[in-house]
PyMOL commands that place a pseudoatom at each C-alpha (Angstrom):
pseudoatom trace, name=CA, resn=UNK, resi=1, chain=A, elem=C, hetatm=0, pos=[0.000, 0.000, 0.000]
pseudoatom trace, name=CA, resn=UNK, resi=2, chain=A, elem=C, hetatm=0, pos=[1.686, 3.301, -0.796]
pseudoatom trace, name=CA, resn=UNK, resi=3, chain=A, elem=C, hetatm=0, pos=[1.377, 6.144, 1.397]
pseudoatom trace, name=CA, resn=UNK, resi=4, chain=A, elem=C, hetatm=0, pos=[-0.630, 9.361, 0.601]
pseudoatom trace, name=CA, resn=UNK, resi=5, chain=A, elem=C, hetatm=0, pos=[1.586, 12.487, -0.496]
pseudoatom trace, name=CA, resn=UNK, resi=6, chain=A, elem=C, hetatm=0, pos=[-0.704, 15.444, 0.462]
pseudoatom trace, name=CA, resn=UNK, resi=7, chain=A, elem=C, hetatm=0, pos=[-0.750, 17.956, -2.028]
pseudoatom trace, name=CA, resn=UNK, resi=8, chain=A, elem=C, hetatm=0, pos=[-3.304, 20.185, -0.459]
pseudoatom trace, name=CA, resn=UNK, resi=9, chain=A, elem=C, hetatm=0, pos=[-2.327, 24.062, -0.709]
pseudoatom trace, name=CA, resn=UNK, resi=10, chain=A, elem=C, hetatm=0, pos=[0.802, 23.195, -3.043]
pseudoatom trace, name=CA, resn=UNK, resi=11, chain=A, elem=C, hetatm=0, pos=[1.244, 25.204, -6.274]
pseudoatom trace, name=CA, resn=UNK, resi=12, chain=A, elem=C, hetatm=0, pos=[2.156, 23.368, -9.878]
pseudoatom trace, name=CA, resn=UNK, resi=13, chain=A, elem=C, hetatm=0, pos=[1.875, 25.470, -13.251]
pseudoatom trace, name=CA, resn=UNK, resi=14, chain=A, elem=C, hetatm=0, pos=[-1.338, 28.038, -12.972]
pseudoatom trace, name=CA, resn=UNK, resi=15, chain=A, elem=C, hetatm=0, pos=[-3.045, 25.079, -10.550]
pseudoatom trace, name=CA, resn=UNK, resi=16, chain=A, elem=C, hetatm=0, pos=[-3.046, 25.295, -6.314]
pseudoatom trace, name=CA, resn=UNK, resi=17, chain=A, elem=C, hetatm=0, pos=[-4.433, 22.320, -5.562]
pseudoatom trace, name=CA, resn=UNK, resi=18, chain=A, elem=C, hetatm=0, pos=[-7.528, 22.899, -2.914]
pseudoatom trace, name=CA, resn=UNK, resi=19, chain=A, elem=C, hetatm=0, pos=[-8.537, 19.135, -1.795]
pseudoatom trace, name=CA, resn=UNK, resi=20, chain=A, elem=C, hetatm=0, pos=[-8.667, 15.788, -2.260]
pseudoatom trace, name=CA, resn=UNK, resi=21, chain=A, elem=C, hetatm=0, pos=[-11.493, 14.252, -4.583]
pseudoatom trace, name=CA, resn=UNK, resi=22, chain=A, elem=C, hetatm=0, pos=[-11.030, 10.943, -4.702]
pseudoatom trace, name=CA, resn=UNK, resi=23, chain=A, elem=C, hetatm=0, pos=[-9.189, 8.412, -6.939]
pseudoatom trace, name=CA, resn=UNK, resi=24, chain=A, elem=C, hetatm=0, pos=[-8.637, 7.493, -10.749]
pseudoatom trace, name=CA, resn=UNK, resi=25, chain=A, elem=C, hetatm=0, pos=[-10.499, 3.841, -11.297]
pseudoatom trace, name=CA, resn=UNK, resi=26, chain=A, elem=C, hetatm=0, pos=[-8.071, 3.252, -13.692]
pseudoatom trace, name=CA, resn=UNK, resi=27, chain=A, elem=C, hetatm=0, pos=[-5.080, 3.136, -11.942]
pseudoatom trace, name=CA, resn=UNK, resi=28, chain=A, elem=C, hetatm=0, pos=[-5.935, 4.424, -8.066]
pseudoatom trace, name=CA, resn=UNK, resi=29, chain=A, elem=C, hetatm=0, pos=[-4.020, 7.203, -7.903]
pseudoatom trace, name=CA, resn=UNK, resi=30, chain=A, elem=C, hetatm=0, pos=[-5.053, 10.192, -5.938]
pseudoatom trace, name=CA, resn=UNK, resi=31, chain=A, elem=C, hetatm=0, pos=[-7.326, 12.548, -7.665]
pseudoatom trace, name=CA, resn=UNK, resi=32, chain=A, elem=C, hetatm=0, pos=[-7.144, 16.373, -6.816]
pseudoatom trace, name=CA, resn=UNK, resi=33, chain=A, elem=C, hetatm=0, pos=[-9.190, 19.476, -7.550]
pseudoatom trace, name=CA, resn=UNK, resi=34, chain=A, elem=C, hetatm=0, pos=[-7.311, 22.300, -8.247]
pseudoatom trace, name=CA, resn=UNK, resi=35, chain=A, elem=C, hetatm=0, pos=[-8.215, 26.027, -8.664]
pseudoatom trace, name=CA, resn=UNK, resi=36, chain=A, elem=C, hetatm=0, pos=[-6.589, 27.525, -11.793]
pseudoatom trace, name=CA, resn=UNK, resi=37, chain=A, elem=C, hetatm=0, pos=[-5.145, 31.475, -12.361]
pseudoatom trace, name=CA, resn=UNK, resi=38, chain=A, elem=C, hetatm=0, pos=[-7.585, 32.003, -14.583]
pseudoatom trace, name=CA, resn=UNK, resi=39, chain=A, elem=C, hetatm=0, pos=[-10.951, 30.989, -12.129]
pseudoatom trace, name=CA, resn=UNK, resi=40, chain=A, elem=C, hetatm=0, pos=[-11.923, 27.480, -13.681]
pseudoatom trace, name=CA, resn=UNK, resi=41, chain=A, elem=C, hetatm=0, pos=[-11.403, 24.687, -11.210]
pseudoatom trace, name=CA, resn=UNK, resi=42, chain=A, elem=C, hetatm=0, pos=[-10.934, 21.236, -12.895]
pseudoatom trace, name=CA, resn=UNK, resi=43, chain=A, elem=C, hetatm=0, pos=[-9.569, 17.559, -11.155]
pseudoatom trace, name=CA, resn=UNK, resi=44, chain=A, elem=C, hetatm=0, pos=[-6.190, 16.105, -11.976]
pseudoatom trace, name=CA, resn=UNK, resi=45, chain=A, elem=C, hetatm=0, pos=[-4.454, 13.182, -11.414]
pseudoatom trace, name=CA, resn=UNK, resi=46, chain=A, elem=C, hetatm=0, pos=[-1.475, 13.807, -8.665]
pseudoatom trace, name=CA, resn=UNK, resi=47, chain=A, elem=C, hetatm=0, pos=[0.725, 11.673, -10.851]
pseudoatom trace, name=CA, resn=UNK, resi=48, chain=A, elem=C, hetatm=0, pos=[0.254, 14.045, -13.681]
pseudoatom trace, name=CA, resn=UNK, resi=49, chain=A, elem=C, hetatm=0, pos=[0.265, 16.991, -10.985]
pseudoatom trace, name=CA, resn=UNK, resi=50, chain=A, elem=C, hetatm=0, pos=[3.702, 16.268, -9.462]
pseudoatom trace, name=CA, resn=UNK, resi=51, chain=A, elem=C, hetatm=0, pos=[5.550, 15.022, -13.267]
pseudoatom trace, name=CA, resn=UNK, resi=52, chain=A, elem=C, hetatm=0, pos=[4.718, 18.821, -14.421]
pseudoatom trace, name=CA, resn=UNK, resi=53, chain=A, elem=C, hetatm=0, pos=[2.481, 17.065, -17.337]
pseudoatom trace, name=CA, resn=UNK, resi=54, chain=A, elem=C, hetatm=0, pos=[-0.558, 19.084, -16.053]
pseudoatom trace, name=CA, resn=UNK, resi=55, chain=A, elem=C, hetatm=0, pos=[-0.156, 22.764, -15.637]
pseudoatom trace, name=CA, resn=UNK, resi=56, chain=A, elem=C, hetatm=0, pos=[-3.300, 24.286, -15.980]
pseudoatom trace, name=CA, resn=UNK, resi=57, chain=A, elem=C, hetatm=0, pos=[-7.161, 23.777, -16.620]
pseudoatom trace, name=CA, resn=UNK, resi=58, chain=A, elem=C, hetatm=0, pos=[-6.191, 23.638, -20.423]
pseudoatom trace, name=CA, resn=UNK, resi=59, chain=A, elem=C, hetatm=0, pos=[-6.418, 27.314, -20.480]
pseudoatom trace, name=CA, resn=UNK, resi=60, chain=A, elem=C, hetatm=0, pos=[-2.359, 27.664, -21.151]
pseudoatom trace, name=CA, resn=UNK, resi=61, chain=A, elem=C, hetatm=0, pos=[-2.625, 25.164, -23.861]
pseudoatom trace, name=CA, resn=UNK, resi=62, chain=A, elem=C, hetatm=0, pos=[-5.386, 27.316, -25.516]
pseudoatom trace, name=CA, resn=UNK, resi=63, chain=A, elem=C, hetatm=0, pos=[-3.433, 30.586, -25.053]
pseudoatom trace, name=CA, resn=UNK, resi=64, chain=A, elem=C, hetatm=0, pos=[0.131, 29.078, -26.482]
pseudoatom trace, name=CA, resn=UNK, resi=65, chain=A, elem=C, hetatm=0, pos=[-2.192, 27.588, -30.017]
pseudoatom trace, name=CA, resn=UNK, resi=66, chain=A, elem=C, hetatm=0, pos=[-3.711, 30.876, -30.089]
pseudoatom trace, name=CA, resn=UNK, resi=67, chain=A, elem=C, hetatm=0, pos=[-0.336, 32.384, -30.254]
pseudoatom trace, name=CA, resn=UNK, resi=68, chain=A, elem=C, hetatm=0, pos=[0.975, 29.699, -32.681]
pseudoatom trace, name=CA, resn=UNK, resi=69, chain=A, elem=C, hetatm=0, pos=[-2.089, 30.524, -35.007]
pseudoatom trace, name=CA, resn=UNK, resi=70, chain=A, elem=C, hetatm=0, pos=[-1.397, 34.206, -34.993]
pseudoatom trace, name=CA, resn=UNK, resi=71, chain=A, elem=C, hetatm=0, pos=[1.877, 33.649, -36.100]
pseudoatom trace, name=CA, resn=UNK, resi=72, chain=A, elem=C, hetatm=0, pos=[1.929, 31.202, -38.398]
pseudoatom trace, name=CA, resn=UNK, resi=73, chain=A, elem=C, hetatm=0, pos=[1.430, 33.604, -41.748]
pseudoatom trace, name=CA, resn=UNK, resi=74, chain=A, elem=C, hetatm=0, pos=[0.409, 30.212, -43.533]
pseudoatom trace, name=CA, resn=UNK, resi=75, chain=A, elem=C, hetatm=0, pos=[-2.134, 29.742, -41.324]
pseudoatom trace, name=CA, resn=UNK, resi=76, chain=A, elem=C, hetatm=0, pos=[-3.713, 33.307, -40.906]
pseudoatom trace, name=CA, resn=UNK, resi=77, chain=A, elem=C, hetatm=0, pos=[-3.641, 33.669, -45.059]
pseudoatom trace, name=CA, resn=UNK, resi=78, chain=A, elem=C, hetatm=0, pos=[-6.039, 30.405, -45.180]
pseudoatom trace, name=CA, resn=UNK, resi=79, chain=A, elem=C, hetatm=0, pos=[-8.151, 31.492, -42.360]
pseudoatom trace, name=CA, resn=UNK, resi=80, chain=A, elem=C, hetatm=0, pos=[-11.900, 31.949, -43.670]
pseudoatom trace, name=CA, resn=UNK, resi=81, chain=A, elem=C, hetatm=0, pos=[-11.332, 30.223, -46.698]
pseudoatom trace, name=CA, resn=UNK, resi=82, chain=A, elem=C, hetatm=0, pos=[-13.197, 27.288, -46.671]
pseudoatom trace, name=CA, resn=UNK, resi=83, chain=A, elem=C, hetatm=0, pos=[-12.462, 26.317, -49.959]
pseudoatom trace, name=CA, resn=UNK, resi=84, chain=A, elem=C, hetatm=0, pos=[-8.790, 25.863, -48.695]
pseudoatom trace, name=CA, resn=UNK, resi=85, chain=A, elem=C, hetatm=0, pos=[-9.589, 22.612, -46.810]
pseudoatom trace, name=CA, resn=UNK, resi=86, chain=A, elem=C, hetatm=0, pos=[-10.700, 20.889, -50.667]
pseudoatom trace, name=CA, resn=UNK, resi=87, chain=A, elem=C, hetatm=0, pos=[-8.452, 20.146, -53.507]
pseudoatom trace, name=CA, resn=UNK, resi=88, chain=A, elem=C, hetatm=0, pos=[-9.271, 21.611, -57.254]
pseudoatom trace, name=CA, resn=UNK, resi=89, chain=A, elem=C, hetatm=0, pos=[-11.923, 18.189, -57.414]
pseudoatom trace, name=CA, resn=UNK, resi=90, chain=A, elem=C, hetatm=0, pos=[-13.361, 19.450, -54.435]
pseudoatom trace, name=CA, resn=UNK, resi=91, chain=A, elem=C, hetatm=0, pos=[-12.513, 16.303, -52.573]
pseudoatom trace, name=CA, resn=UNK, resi=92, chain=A, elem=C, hetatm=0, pos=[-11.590, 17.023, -48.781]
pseudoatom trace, name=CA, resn=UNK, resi=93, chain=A, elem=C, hetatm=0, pos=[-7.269, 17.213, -47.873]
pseudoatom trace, name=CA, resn=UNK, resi=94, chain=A, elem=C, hetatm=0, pos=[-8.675, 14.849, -45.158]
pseudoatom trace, name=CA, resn=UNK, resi=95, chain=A, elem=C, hetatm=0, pos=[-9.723, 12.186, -47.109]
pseudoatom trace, name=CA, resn=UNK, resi=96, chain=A, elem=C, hetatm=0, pos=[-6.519, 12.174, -49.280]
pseudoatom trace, name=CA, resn=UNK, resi=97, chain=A, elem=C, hetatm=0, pos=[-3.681, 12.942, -46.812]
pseudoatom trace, name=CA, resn=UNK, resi=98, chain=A, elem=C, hetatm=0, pos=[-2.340, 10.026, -44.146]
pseudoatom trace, name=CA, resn=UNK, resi=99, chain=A, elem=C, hetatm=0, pos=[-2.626, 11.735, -40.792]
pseudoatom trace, name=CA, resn=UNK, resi=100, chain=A, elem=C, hetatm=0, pos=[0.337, 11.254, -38.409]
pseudoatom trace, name=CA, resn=UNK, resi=101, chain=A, elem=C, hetatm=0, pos=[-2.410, 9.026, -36.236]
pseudoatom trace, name=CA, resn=UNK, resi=102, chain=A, elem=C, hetatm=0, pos=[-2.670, 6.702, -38.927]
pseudoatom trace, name=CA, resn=UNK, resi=103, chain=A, elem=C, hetatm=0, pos=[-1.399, 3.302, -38.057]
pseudoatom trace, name=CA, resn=UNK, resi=104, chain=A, elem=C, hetatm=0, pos=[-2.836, 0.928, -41.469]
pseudoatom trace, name=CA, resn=UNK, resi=105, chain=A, elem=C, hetatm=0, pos=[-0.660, 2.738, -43.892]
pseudoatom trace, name=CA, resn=UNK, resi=106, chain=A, elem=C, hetatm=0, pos=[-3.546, 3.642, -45.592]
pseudoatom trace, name=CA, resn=UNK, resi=107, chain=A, elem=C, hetatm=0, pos=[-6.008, 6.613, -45.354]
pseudoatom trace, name=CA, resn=UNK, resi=108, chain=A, elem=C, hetatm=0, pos=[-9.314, 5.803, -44.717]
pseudoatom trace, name=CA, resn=UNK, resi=109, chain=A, elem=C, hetatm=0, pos=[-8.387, 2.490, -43.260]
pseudoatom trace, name=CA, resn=UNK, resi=110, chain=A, elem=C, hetatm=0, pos=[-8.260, 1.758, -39.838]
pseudoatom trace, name=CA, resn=UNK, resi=111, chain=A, elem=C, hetatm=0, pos=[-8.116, -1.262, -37.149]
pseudoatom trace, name=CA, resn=UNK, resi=112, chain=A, elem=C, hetatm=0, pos=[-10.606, -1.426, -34.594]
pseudoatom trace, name=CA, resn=UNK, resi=113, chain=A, elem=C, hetatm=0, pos=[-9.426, -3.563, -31.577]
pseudoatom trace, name=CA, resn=UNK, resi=114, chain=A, elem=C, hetatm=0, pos=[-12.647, -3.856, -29.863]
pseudoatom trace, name=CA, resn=UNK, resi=115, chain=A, elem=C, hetatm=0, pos=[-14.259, -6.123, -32.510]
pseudoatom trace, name=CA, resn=UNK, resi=116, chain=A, elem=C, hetatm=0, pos=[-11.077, -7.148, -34.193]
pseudoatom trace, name=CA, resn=UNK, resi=117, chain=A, elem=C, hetatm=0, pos=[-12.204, -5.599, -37.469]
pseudoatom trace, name=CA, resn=UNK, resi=118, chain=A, elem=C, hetatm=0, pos=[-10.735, -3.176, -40.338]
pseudoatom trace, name=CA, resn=UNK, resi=119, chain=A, elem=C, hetatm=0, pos=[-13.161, -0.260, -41.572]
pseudoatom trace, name=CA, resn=UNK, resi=120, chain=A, elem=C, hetatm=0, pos=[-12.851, 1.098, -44.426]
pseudoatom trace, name=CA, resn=UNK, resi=121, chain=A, elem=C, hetatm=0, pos=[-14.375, 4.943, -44.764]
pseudoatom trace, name=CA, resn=UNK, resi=122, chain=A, elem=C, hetatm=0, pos=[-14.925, 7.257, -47.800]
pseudoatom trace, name=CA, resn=UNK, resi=123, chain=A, elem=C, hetatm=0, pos=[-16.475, 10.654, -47.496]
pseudoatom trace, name=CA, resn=UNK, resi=124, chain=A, elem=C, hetatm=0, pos=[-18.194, 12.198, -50.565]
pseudoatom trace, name=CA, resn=UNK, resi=125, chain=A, elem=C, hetatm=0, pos=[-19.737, 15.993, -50.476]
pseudoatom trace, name=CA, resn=UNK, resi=126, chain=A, elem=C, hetatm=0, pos=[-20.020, 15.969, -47.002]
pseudoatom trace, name=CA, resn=UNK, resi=127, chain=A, elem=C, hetatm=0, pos=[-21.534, 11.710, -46.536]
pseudoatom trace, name=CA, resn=UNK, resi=128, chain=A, elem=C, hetatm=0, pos=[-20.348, 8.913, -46.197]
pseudoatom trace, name=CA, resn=UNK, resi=129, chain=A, elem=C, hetatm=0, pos=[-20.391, 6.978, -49.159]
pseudoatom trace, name=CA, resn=UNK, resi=130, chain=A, elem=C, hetatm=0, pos=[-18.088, 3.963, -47.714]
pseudoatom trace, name=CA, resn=UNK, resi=131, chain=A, elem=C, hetatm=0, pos=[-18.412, 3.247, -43.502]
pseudoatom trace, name=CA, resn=UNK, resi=132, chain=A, elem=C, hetatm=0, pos=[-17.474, -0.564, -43.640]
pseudoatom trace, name=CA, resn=UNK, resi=133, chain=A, elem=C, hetatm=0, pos=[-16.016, -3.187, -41.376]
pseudoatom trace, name=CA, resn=UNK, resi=134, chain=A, elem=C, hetatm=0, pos=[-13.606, -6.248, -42.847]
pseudoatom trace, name=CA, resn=UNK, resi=135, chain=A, elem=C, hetatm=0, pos=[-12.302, -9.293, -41.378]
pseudoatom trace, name=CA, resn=UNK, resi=136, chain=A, elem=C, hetatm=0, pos=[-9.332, -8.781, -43.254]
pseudoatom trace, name=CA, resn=UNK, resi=137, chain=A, elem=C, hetatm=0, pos=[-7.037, -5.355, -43.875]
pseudoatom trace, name=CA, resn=UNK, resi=138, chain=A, elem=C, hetatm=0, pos=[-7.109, -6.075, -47.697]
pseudoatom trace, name=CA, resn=UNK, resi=139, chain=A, elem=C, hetatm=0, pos=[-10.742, -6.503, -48.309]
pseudoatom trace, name=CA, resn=UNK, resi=140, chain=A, elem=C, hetatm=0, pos=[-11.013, -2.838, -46.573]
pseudoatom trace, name=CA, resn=UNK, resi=141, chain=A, elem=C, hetatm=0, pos=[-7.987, -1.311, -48.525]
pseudoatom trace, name=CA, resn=UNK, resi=142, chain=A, elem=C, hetatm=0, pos=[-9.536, -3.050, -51.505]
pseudoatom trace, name=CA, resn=UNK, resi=143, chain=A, elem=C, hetatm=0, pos=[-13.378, -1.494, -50.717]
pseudoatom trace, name=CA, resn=UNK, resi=144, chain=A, elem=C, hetatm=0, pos=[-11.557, 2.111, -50.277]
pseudoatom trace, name=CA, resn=UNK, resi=145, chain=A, elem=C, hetatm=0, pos=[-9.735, 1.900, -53.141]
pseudoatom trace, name=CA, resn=UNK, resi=146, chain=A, elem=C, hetatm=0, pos=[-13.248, 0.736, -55.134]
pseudoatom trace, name=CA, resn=UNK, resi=147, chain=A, elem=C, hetatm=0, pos=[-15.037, 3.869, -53.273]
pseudoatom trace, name=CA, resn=UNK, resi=148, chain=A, elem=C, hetatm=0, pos=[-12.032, 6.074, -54.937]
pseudoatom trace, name=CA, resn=UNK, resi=149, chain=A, elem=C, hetatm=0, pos=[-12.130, 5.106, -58.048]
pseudoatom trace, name=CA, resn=UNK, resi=150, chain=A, elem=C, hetatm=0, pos=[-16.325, 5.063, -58.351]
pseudoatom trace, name=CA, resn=UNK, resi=151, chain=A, elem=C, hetatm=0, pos=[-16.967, 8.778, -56.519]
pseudoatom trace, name=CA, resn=UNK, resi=152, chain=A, elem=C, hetatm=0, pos=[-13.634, 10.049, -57.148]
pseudoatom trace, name=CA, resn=UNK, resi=153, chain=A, elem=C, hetatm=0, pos=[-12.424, 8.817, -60.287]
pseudoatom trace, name=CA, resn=UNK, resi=154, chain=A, elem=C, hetatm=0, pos=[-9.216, 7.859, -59.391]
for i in range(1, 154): cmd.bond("trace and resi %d" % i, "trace and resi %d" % (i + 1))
show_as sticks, trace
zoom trace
């Protein structure tokens, strides 16, 4: 059994931690509520507290993106234009870019490990066209790649 560190009054990032409120199910740590600099109160994990990964309420991540967005000239010259977010076909940068969280390789293919299934997903003018599960990972790179070439031509 490990012994409690009391955190009560103690200051980390923008937070001063005000009491105890009980403990994460997940793995039993202490739980704490905290009052932040900028009036929100929220609950944090002491683990998280004490390693410096939680400094705030989420209000100082908020503040440094807002400050990234300002300054990022590429960013501010796209700003309002929705037609930025499509390419000349009008199909979604979404849909054809792999996003860093993809894990299949593949866009529009993912794993689910709940069900042990691959979906396969194809937006078209704002639906859905393909939303699919696969026992296999080629039957739903083969589906998407179907869904391309029918809606999208390619």
């Amino acid at each position: 059994m490990s012994r409690k560190i009391e955190m009560t009054g103690k200051r980390f990032g923008r937070l001063v931690v005000l009491s105890q409120a009980g403990h994460n199910p997940g793995n039993h740590d202490l739980l704490w509520r905290c009052q932040c600099d900028c009036g929100n109160q929220t609950v944090v994990d002491g683990a998280l507290l004490r390693s410096g990964q939680t400094k705030s309420c989420g209000c100082l991540r908020r503040e440094i993106s807002k400050q990234n967005y300002v300054t990022n000239t590429g960013f501010v010259s796209q700003m309002g234009r929705a037609e930025s977010l499509v390419d000349e076909q009008g199909i979604p940068y979404s849909s054809v870019k792999k996003s860093q969280r993809n894990k299949s390789g593949i866009v529009g293919v993912s794993y689910n490990k709940a069900d042990g299934k691959w979906f396969a997903r194809l937006m078209y003018q704002g639906h859905y066209v393909l939303l699919k599960s696969f026992d296999t990972m080629a039957e739903a790179v083969q589906a998407r790649k179907l869904a391309e070439k029918r809606y999208w031509g390619r």
